[in-house]
PDBQT receptor file of N, H, CA, C and O in Angstrom, charges set to zero:
ATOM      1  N   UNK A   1      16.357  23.945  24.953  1.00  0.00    +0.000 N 
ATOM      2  CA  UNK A   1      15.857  24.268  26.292  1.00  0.00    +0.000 C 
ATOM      3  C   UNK A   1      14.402  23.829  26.460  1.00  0.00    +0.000 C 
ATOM      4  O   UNK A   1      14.019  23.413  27.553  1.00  0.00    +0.000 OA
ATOM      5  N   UNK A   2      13.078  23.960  24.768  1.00  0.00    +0.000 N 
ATOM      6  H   UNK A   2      13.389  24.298  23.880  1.00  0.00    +0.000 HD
ATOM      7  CA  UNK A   2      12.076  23.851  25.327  1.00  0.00    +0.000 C 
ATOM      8  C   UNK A   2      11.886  22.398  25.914  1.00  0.00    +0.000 C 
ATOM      9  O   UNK A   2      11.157  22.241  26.893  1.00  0.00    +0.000 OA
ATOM     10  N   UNK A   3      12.654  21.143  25.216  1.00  0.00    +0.000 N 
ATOM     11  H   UNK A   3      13.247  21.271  24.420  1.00  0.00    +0.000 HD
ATOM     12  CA  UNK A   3      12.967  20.206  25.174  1.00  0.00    +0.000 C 
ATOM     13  C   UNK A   3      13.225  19.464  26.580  1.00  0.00    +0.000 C 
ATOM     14  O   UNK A   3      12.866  18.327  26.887  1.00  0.00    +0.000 OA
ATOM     15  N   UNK A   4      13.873  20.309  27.282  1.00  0.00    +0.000 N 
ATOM     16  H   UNK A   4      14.164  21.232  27.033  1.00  0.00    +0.000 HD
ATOM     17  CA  UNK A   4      14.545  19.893  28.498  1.00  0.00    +0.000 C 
ATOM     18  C   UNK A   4      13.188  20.281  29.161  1.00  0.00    +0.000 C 
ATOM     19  O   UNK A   4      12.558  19.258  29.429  1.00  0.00    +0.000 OA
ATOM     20  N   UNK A   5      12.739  21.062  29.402  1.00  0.00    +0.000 N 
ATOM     21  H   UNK A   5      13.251  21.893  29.184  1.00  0.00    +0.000 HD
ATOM     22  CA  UNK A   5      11.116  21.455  30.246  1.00  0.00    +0.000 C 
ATOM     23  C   UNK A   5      10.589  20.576  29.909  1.00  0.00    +0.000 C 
ATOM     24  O   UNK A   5      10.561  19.810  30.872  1.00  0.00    +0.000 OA
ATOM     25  N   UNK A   6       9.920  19.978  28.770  1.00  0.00    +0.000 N 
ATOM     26  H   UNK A   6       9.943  20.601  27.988  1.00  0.00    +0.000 HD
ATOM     27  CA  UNK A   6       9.433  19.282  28.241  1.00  0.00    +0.000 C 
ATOM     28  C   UNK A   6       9.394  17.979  28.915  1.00  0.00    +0.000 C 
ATOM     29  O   UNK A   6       8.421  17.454  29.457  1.00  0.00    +0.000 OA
ATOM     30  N   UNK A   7      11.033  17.370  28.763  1.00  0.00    +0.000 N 
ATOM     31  H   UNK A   7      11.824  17.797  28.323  1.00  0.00    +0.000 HD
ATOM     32  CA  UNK A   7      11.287  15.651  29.437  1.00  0.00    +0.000 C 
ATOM     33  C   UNK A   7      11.084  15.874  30.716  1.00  0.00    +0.000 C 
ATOM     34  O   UNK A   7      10.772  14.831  31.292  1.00  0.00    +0.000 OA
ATOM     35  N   UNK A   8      11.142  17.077  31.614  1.00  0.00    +0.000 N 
ATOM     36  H   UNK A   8      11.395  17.924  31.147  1.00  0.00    +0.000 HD
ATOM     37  CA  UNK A   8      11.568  17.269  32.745  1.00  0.00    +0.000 C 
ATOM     38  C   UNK A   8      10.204  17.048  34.076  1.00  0.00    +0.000 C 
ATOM     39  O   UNK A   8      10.077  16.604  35.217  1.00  0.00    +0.000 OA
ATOM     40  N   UNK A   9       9.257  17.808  32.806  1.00  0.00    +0.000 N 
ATOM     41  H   UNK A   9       9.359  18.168  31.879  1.00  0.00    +0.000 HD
ATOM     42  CA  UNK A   9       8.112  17.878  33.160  1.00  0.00    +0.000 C 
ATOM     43  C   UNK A   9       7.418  16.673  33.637  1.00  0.00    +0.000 C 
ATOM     44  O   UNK A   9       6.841  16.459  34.703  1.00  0.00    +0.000 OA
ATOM     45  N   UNK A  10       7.658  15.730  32.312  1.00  0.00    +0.000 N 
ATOM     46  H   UNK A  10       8.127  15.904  31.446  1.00  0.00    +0.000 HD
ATOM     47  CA  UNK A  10       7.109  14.535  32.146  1.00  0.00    +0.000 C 
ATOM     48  C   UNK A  10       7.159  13.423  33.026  1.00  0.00    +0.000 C 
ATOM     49  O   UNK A  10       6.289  12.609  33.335  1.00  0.00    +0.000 OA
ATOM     50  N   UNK A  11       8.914  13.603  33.534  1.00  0.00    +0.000 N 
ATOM     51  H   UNK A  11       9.621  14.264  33.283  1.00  0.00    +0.000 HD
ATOM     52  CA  UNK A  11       9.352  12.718  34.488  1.00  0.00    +0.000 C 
ATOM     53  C   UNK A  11       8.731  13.195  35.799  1.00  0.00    +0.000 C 
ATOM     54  O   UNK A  11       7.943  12.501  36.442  1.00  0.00    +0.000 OA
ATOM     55  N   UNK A  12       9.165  14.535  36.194  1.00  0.00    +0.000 N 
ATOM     56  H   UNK A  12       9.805  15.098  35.671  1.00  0.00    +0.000 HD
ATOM     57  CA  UNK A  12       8.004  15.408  37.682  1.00  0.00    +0.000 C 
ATOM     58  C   UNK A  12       6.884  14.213  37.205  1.00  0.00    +0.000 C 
ATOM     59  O   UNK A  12       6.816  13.142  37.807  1.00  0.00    +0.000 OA
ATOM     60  N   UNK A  13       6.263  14.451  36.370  1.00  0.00    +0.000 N 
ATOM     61  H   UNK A  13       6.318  15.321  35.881  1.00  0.00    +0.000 HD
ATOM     62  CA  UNK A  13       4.478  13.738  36.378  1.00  0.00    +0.000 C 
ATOM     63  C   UNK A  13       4.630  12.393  36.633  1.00  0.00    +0.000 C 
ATOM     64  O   UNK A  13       3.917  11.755  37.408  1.00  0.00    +0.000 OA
ATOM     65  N   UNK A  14       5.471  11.993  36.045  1.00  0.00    +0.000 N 
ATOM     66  H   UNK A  14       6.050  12.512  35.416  1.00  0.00    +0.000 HD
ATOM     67  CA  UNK A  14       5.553  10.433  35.809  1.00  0.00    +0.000 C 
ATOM     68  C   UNK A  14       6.048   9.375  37.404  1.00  0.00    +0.000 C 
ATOM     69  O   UNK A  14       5.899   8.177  37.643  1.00  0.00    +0.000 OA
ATOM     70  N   UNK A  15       6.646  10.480  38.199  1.00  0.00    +0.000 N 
ATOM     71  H   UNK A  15       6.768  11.454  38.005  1.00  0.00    +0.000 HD
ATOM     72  CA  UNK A  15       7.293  10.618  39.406  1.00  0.00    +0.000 C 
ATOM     73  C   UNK A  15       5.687  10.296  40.580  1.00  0.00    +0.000 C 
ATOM     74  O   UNK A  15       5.507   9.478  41.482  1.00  0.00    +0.000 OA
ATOM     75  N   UNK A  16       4.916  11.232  40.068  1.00  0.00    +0.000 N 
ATOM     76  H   UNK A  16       5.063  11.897  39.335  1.00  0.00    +0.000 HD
ATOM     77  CA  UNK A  16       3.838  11.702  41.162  1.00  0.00    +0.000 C 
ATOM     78  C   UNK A  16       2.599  10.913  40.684  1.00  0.00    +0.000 C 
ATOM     79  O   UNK A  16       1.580  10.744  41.353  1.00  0.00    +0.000 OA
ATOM     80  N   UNK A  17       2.813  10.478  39.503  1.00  0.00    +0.000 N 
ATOM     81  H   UNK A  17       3.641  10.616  38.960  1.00  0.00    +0.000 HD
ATOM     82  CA  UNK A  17       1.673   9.495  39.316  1.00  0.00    +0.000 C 
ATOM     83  C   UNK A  17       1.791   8.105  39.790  1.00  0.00    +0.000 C 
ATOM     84  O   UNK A  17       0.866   7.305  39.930  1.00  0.00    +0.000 OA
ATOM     85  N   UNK A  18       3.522   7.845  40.107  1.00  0.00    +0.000 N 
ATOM     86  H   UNK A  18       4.274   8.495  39.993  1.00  0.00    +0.000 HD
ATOM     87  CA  UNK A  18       3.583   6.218  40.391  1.00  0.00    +0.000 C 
ATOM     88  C   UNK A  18       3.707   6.112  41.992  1.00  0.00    +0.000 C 
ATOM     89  O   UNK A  18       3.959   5.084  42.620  1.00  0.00    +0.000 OA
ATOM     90  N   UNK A  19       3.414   7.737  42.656  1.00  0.00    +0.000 N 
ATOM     91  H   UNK A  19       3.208   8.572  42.145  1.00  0.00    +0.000 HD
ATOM     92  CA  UNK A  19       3.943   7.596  43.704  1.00  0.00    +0.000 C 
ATOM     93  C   UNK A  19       2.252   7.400  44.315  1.00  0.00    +0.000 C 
ATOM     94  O   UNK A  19       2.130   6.927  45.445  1.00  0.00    +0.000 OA
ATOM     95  N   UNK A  20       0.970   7.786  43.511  1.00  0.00    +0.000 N 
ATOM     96  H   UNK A  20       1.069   8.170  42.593  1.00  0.00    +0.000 HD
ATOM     97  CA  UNK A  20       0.017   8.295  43.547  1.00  0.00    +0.000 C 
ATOM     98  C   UNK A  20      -0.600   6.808  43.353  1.00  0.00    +0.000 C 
ATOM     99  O   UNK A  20      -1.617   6.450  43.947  1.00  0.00    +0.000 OA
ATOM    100  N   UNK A  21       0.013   6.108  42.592  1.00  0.00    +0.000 N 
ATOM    101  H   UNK A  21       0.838   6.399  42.109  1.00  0.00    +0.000 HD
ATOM    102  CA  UNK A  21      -0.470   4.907  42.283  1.00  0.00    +0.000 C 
ATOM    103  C   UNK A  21      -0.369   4.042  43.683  1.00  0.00    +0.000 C 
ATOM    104  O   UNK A  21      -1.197   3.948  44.589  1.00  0.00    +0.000 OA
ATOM    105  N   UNK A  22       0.957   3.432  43.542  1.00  0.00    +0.000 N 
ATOM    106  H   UNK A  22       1.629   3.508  42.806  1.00  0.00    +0.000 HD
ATOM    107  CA  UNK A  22       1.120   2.964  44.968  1.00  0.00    +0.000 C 
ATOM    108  C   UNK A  22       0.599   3.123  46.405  1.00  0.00    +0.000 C 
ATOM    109  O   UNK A  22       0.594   2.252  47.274  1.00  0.00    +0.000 OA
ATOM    110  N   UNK A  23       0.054   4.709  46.526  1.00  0.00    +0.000 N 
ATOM    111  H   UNK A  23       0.059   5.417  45.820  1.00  0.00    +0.000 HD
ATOM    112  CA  UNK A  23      -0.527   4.875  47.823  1.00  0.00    +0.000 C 
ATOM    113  C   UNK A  23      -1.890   4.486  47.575  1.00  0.00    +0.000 C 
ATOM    114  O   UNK A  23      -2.632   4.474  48.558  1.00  0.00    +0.000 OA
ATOM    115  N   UNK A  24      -2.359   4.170  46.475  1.00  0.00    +0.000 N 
ATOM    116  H   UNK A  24      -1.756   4.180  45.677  1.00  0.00    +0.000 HD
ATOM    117  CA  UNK A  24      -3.577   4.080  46.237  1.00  0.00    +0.000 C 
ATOM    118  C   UNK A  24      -4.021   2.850  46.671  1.00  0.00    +0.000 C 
ATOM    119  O   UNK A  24      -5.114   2.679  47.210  1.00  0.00    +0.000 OA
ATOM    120  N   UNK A  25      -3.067   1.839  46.416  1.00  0.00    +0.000 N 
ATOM    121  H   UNK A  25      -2.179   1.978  45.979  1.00  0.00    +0.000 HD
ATOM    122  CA  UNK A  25      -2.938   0.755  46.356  1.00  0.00    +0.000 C 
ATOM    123  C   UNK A  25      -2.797   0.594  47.471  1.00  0.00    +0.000 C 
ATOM    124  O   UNK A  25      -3.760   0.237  48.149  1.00  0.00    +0.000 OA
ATOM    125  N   UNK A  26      -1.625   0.790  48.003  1.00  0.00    +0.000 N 
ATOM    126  H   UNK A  26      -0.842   1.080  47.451  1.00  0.00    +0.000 HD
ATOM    127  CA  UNK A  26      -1.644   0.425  49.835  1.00  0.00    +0.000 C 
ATOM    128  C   UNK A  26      -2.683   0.926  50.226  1.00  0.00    +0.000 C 
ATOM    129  O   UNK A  26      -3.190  -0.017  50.833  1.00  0.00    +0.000 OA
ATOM    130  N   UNK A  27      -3.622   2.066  50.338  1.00  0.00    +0.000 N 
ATOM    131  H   UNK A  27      -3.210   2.832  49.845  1.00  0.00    +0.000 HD
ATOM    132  CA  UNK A  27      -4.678   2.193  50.641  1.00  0.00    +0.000 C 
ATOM    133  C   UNK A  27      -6.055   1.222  50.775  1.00  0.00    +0.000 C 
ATOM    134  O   UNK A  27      -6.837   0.996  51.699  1.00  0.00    +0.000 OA
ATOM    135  N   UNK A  28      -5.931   0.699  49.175  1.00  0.00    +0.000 N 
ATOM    136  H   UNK A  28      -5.296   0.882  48.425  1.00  0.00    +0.000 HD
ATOM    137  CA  UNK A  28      -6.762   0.082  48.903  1.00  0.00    +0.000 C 
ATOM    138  C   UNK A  28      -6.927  -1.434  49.842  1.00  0.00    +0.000 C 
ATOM    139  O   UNK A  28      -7.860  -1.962  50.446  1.00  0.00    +0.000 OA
ATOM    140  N   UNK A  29      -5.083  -1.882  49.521  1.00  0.00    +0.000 N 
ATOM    141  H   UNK A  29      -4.324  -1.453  49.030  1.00  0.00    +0.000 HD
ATOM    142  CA  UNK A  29      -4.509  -3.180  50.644  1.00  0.00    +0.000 C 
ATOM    143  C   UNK A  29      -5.288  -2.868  52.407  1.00  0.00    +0.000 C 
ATOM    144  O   UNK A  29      -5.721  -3.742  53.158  1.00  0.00    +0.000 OA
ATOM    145  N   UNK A  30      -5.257  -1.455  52.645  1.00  0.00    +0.000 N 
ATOM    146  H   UNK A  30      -4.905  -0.746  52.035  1.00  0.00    +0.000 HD
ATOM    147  CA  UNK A  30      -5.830  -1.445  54.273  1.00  0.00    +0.000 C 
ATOM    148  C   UNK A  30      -7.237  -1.732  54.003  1.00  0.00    +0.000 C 
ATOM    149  O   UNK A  30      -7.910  -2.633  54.504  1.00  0.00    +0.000 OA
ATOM    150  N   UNK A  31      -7.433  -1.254  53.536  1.00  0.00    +0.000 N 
ATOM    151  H   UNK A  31      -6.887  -0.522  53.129  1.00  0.00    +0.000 HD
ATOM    152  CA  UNK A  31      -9.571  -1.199  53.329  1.00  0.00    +0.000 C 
ATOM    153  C   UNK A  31      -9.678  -2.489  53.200  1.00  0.00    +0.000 C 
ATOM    154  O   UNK A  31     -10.810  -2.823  53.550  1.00  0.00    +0.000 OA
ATOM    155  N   UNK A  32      -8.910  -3.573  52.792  1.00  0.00    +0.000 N 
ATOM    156  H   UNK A  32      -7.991  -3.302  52.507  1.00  0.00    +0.000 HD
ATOM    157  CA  UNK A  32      -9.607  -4.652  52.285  1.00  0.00    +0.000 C 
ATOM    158  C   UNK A  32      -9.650  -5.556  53.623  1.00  0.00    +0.000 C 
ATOM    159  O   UNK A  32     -10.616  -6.202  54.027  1.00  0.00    +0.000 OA
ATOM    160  N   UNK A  33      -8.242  -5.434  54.273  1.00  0.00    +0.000 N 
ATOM    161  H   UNK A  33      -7.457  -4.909  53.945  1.00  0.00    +0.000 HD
ATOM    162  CA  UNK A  33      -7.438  -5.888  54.853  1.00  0.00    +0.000 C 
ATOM    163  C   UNK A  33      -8.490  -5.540  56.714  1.00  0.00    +0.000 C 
ATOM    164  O   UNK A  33      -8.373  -6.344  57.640  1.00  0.00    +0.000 OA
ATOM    165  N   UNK A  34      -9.093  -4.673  56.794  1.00  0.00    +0.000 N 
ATOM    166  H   UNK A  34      -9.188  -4.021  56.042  1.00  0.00    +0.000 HD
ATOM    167  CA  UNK A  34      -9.763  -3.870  57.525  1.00  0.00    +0.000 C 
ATOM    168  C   UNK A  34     -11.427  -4.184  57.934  1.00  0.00    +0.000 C 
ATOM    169  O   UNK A  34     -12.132  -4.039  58.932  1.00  0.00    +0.000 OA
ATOM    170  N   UNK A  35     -11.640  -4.844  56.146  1.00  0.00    +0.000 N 
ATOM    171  H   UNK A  35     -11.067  -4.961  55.335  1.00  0.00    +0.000 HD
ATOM    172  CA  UNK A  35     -13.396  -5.263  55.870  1.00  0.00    +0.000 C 
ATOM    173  C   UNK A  35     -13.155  -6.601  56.549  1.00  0.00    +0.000 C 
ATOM    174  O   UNK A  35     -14.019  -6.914  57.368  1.00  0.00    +0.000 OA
ATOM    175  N   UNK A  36     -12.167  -7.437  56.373  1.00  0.00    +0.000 N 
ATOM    176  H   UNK A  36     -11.465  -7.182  55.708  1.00  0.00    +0.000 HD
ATOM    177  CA  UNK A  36     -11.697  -8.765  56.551  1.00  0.00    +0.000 C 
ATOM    178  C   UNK A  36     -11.675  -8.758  57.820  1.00  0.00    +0.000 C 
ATOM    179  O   UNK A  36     -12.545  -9.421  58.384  1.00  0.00    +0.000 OA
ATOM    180  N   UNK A  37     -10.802  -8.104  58.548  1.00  0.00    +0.000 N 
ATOM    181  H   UNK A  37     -10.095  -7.566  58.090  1.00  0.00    +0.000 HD
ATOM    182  CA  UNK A  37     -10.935  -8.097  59.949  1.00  0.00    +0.000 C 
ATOM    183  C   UNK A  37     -12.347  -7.917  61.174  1.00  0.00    +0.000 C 
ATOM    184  O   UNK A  37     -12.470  -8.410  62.296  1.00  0.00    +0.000 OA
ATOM    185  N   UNK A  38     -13.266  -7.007  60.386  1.00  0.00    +0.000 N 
ATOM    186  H   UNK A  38     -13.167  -6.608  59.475  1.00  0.00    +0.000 HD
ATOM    187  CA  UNK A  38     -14.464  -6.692  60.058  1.00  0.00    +0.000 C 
ATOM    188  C   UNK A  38     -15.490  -7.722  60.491  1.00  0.00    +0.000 C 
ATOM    189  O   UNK A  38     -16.106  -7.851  61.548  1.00  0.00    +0.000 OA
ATOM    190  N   UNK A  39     -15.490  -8.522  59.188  1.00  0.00    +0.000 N 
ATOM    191  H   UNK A  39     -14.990  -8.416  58.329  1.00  0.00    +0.000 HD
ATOM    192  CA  UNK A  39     -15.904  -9.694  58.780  1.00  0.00    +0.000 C 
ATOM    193  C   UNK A  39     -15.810 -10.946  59.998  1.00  0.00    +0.000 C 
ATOM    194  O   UNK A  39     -16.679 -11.664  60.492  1.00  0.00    +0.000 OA
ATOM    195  N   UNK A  40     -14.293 -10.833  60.227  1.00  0.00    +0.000 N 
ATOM    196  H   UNK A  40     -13.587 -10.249  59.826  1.00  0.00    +0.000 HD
ATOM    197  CA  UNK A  40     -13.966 -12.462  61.139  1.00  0.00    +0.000 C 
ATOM    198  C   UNK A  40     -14.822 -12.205  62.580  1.00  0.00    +0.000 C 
ATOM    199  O   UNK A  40     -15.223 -13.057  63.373  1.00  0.00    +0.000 OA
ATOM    200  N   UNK A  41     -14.962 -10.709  62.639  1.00  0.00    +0.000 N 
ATOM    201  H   UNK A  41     -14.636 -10.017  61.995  1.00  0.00    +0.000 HD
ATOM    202  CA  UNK A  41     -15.277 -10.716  64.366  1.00  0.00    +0.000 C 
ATOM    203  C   UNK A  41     -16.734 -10.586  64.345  1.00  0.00    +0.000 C 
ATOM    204  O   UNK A  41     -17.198 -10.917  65.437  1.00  0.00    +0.000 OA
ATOM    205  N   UNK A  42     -17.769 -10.166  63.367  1.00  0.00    +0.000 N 
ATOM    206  H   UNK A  42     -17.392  -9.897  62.480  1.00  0.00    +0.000 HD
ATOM    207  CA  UNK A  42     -18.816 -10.338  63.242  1.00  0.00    +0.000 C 
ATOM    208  C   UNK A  42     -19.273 -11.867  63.159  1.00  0.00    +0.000 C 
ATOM    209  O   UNK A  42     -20.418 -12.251  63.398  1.00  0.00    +0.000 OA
ATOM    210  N   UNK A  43     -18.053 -12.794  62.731  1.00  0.00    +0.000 N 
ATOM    211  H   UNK A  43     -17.123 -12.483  62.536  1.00  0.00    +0.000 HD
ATOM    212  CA  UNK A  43     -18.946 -13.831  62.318  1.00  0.00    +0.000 C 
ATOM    213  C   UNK A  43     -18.620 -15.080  63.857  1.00  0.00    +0.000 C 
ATOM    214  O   UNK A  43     -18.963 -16.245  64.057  1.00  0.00    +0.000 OA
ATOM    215  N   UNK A  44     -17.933 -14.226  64.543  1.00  0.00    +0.000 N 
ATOM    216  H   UNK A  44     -17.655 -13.279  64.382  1.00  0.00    +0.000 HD
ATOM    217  CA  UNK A  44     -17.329 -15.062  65.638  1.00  0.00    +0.000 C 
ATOM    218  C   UNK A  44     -18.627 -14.880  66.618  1.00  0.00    +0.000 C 
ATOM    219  O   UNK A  44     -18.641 -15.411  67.728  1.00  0.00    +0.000 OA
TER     220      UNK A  44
């Protein structure tokens, strides 16, 4: 049983870290994506 908590746990974490990752990332994709846009109309 402790075993099963154990893997169970791991996967929950492993679940919320890649989900944590990815938004980070798309996040990161707007900000950049955002400075750029930013950028073109300042320089127009």
């Amino acid at each position: 049983m402790l075993i099963k908590k154990i893997v169970s746990s791991l996967l929950i974490l492993g679940c919320l870290a890649a989900a944590g990752c990815t938004n980070t990332v798309r996040g990161a994709g707007e900000d950049i994506s955002a400075a750029g846009d930013a950028v073109q109309r300042s320089t127009k």
